[in-house]
Every structure is written in structure tokens, then in C-alpha cells.
N, C-alpha and C positions, 0 to 999 in steps of 0.2 A: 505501448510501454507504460505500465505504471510508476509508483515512485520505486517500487522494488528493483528494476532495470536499468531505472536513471543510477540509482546508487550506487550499481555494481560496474556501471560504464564508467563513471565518474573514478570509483575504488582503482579500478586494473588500469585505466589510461594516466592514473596518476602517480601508482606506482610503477609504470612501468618509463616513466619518466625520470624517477630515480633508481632506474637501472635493473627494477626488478625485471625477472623471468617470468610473467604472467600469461596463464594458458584458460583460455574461458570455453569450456563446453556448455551448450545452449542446442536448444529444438533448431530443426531444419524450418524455414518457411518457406516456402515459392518464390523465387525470383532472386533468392541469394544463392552467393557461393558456398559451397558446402565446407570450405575454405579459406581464411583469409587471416593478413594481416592486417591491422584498424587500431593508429594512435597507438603504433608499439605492442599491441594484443596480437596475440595468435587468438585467433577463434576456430571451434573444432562446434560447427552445426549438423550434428547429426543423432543428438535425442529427439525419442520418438515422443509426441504428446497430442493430445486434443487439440482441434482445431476452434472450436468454438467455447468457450466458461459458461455458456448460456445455455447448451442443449444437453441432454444428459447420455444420450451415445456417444459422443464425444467427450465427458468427463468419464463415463466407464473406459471408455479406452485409453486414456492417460493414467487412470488409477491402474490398469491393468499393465500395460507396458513401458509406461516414462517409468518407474522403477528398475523394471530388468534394462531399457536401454542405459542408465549411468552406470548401473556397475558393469555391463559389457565394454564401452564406449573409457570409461576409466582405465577398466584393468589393461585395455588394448594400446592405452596411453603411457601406460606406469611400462607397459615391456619397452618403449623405445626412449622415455627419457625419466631421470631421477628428479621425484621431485621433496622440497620441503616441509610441504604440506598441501593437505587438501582442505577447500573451502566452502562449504554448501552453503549455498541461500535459498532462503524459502523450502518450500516443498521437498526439495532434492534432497533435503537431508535424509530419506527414507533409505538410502540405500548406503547408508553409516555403516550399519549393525554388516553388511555382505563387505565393507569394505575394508573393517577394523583389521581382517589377518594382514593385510596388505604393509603395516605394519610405519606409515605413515599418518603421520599425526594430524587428528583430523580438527576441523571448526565448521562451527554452523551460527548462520545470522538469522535469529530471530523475528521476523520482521513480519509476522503476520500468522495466524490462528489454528490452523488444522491442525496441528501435533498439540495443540490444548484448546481444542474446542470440535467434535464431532461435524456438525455443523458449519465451521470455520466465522461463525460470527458474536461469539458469545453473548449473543441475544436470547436469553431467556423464554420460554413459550412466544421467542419472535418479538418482545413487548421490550422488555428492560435486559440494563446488563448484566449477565450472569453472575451471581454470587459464592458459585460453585465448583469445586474443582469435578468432572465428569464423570459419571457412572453409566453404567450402560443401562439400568433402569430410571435412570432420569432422563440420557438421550431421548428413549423410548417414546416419555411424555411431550417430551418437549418439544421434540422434528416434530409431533402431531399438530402442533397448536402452532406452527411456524410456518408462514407463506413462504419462505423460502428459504432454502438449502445455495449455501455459496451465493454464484451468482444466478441459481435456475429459480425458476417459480416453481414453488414446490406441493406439483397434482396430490390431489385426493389417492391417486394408484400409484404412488409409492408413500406416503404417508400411513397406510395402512398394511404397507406389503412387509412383512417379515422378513424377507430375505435382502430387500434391499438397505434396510433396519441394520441386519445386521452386519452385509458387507462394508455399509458406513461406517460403525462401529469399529471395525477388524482396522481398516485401515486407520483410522486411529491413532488405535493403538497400535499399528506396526511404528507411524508418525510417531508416536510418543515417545516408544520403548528406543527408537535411533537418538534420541536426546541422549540419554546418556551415554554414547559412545565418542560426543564431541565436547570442548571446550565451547559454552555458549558465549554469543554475544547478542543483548538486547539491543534494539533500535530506540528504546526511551526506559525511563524509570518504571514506568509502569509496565511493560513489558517484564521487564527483570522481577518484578513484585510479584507477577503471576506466575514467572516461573521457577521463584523462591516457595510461592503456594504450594507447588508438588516436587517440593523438595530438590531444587535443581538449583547448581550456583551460574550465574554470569556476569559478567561486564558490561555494564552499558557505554556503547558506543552510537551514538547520533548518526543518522545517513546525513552523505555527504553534499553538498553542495558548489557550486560555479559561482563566486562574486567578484568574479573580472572584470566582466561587464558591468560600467555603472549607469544610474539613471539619472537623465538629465530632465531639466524642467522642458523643454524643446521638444525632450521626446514622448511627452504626456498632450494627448490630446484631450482639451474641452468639449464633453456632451451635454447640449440641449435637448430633450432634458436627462439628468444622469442617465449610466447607465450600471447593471448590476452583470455580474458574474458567474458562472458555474460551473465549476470543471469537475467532472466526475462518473462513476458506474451512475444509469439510469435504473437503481435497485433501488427498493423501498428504503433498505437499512443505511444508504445514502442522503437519504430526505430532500432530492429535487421536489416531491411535494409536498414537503409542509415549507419549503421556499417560493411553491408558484400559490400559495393558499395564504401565505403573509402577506403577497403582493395585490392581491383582490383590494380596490380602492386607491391605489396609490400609483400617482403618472409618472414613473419611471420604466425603461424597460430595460428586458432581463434577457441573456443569451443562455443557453445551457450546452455545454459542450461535451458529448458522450453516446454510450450505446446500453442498450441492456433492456428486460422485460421491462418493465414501464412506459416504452416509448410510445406507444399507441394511444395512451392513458393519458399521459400527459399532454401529448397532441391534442387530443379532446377535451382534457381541460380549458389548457389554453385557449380556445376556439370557443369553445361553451361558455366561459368566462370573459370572452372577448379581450383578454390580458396580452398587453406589448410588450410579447414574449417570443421564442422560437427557437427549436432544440436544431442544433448545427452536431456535424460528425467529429470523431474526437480528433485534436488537434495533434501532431507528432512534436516531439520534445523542441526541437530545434526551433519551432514558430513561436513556443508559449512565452516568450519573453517578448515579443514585437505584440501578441496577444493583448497582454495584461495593461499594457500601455492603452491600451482603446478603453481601460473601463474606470468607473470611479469610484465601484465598490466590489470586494470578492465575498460572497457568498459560501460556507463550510457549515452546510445544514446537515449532517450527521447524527443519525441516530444511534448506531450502533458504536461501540468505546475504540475509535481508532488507535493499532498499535501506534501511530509516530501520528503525519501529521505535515505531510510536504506543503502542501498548499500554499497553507498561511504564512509560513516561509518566505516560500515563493512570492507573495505579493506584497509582504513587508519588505523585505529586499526590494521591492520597486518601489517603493514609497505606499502603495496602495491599502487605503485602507478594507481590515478585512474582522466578518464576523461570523464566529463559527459555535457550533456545541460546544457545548463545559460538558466532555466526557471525554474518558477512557488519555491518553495522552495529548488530545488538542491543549489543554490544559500548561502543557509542558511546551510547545511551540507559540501559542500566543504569547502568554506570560502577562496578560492584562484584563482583567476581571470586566471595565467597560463595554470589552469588545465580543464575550460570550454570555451567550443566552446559555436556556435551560433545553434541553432536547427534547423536540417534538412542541414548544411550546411558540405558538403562531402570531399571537396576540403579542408578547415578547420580542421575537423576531418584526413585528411588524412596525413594533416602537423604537427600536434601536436601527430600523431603516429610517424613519422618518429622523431621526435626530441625529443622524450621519450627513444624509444630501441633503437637509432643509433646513438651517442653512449645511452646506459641505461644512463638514468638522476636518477640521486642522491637526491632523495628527504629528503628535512627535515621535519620530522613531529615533529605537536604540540599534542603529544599523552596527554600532563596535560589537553588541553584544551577540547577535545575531552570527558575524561572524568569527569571534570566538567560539560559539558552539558548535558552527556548523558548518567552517569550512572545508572545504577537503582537504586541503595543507594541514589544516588541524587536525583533521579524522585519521589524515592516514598515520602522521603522528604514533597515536593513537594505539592505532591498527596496530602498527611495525611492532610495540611495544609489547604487546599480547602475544602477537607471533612469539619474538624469542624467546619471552618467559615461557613460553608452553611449552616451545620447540625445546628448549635447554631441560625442564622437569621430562620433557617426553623420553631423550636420550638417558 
């Protein structure tokens, strides 16, 4: 589960606490009910998708069928109960444009890249952040010079394959062309700014968060000697390596928590570089908070322009201090210039470790503000507010 899942779990269990009717269609996985109620949700699992983001048989087969499974899997829903609207997140929105006759008013939550960006990372020849809004002869150029596509390593035999060129393309723009069949809402400012670029209005609405739970000094454990952080894709356009290449010379050690092509690579770094370091599997939502308490610094080495930005969130809410990229909306989640580097810059990052744990730097946090932005009580707020206006102009 990334932050895109945590938000939508958080969105439906919290409105359906205030009485909403909320029905979540989501992928089937092994070992669930195809089934269920969960914290007041109806859950209906039974879109078809890839099982793996990493291997590319399995992304053709989700481009190919998670499309025709929402609109089959909807319209079979819409004959047995009336609803007020429908609400896409992420990728889902593809199947907008098939569902618009249906004549229910539709929204979609912007919260990440492929309906504006081919690629899905708007990483420029792979290098920097894209300054463009997407053409299919600059795709062209650019998936060639780009080690990786999503989350795959991206071979020489599709880099130069034409067809594969241009089924990326296609989908797209089918991604794209379904924006305008919904009422958008961006997950940050920046998010909304890109898709005021290609002429599209929305609303920014913040993902939500949990800060019921508070942190106590009792529940923070002391490491000799510190220790560092990392939660994240093991992808380049993540930068677990230019965070295990900061840490070269310096006697702190470092956890990374996640999966993705890199892992072998960074295994061997670490090993090579003899660094007291060690990549751990990715942790499920409900630990990361007993997590975070074990470390005394979080880690948001980023290269690519994150739309939102949970992380940092997340461990400023624990007290934890955290240091991430100055790009794409990290920016808008820190909120403190101290605390970001420049992307991709090692020597940087390696100076703002050292003057964190040596001595540990005493951070102040703004936890009122934190949650004014970003709690769920506040988001769904929010939310509700969006719904009627739209619902009321849709009628």
C-alpha cells in the first residue's frame, strides 16, 4: 500500500462514520474476500490488474484489462444500487470517458502522473523535472534516454521498439482525454499548477491523515549511534542511492525499507562500501507508526518532483526529524528550507546529516499546523463540500 491507499482508506472509513453510503471497488488479491465489510466500507475486489509494477507482462496486462474491468464491474454495481457519485483515484480514472452516459457525476483524485506524464515520472531524459507539457515526439526522445519507465528498468528492447513507443503513448492519452469528464481534485498545489498547464481546473485537497495517536517521549527510543531512515520504491527516481552515497564516512546507520530494481545494487553497494546499512521488506501501514519511533532521523531522498509528499508528514507528526528533496511538492509538506537539500546533491545531503545527529538538533515542530492541513476530519470537510457543489451544478 502506498500513500495513494492509505488516503482512500482513511477518505471512505471516515466518511462512512458520518453516515455516508460508501462502496470502494479495488483489485482482487489472494487471500482476501472477494467481499467484505471494513470500518463501515463495502468493499467490492474484483478489478482485474498486474500483479507485479516492476515486471512489464504484468503492467501490459493491467493496461490491457484494469480498464474494461471498472467499467464492467461499475455498471454491474450502478443496476443494483443508486449512487451520488462516482469517485476515481489514481489510474482508474481511465474508464471516465465509458462511464460518463451513466449519467452520474463523476470526480477523480489526482494523486500521481500517468494521465500527465507518458512515462509516469515527469523526469525529463530521466535527468531532471520535466518542463513540458507532453508531446508524443518528445515522449519519443526522452523514454530513450530514461532508465526507467514507472516502476520497470527500462531495457534497450523496448526503448527502441516502436510499438511499444507507441502503446505507451496511446494510453496516455486515453489517461489524459478521461480528465475531462471529471471534476478534478489535486493532492497539492503543485499538482493543481500542472494541471492548470494543460488547461484543466481543480481543487486542491491534501491526502488525509490519522493524528489520534499521539507521541510520547517514552515512546521514542535512544540509538547509539543514531539511526537513519527510509521508506520507499527501491527506484532510482526515489534516490535510496544518492542516500547510501551521502552516508560513505559517516558512523550512523541506515535501514531502507522497500522493494523495486535497485535491490541487488544497493545490496552491493552497501557490502562494497562496507556501510551500516540494510535494506528490510516494505513495512504494511499499521506498523509504520511503532516504526518511526525506533529512528532519529527520516530520510526523503527524491529525485523525481513528488505529487504530495506523505512521508515527511508522517514523521513530523512523530516528532522525527526529517530531510527531504526541495522538489516537485515536498516543498509544500516540509514547509522549512533547513530541512531540504537540492536533488541529487550528496555532499549536501551529507552536511545536513551531520548537523542533525552531531550534536542531535532539537527541532521545533508546528504539530497545530500540520494538523490543520492534513487531518482527515479536516479533509473530509473538505471533500463533502466539493461533492455538493458539483452534485448540485451536475443536477
Amino acid at each position: 500500500m502506498g500513500g495513494g491507499e492509505i488516503n482512500l482508506a482513511l477518505v471512505a472509513e471516515t466518511l462512512a462514520k458520518l453516515g455516508k453510503e460508501v462502496v470502494v471497488l479495488t483489485s482482487y488479491q489472494p487471500g482476501l474476500k472477494k467481499s467484505e465489510i471494513i470500518m463501515g466500507v463495502r468493499i467490492y475486489r474484483n478489478l482485474t490488474t498486474g500483479r507485479n509494477p516492476h515486471l512489464i507482462i504484468q503492467n501490459w496486462k493491467r493496461s490491457l484489462f484494469f480498464p474494461k474491468s471498472i467499467v464492467k464491474e461499475v455498471k454491474k454495481i450502478c443496476r443494483t444500487k443508486k449512487f451520488d457519485l462516482i469517485h476515481f483515484i489514481g489510474a482508474s480514472v481511465i474508464a471516465a470517458k465509458d462511464l460518463a452516459p451513466l449519467k452520474i457525476p463523476l470526480f477523480a483524485t489526482i494523486e500521481s502522473y500517468p494521465a500527465l506524464c507518458p512515462k509516469g515520472d515527469r523526469m525529463y531524459n530521466g535527468k531532471a523535472e520535466c518542463p513540458f507539457v507532453c508531446s508524443f515526439n518528445k515522449f519519443r526522445k526522452c523514454q530513450r534516454k530514461s532508465s526507467e519507465i514507472g516502476k520497470m528498468k527500462h531495457k534497450w528492447y523496448l526503448k527502441y521498439n516502436p510499438l511499444f513507443c507507441n502503446y505507451l503513448y496511446n494510453y496516455y492519452r486515453k489517461l489524459n482525454t478521461a480528465l475531462k469528464y471529471c471534476r478534478l481534485i489535486a493532492i497539492s498545489n503543485y499538482v493543481k499548477d500542472l494541471l492548470e498547464k494543460q488547461g484543466l481546473e481543480s481543487v486542491t485537497i491534501f491526502n488525509a491523515f490519522d493524528f489520534s495517536e499521539k507521541t510520547t517521549k517514552k515512546n521514542k527510543i535512544k540509538n547509539n549511534p543514531p539511526k537513519i531512515l527510509y521508506l520507499g520504491s527501491l527506484t532510482n527516481f526515489k534516490g535510496p542511492q544518492i542516500l547510501l552515497q551521502a552516508l560513505k564516512g559517516l558512523p550512523y546507520r541506515c535501514d531502507l525499507y522497500g522493494e523495486g530494481p535497485l535491490k541487488n545494487e544497493l545490496n552491493q553497494y552497501i557490502i562494497k562500501n562496507n556501510l551500516n546499512a540494510a535494506i528490510n521488506n516494505p513495512v504494511p501501514p499499521e506498523k509504520l507508526k511503532e516504526l518511526y519511533l525506533r529512528y532519529d532521523l527520516v530520510v526523503y531522498p527524491s529525485l523525481w518532483p513528488e505529487p504530495f509528499g506523505r512521508i515527511p508528514i508522517e514523521a513530523l507528526s512523530k516528532e522525527i526529524p526529517i530531510l527531504a528533496s526541495k522538489i516537485g511538492a515536498i516543498s509544500e509538506t516540509v514547509q522549512s528550507n533547513p530541512f531540504l537539500f537540492e536533488p541529487g546533491n550528496i555532499l549536501q545531503l551529507n552536511q545536513k546529516i551531520k548537523e542533525i545527529l552531531n550534536p542531535r538538533e532539537k527541532i521545533g515542530f508546528k504539530l497545530k499546523i500540520l494538523r490543520d492541513n492534513y487531518s482527515k476530519e479536516n479533509i473530509i470537510r473538505k471533500l463533502l463540500v466539493v461533492y455538493q457543489n458539483n452534485i448540485k451544478d451536475y443536477a
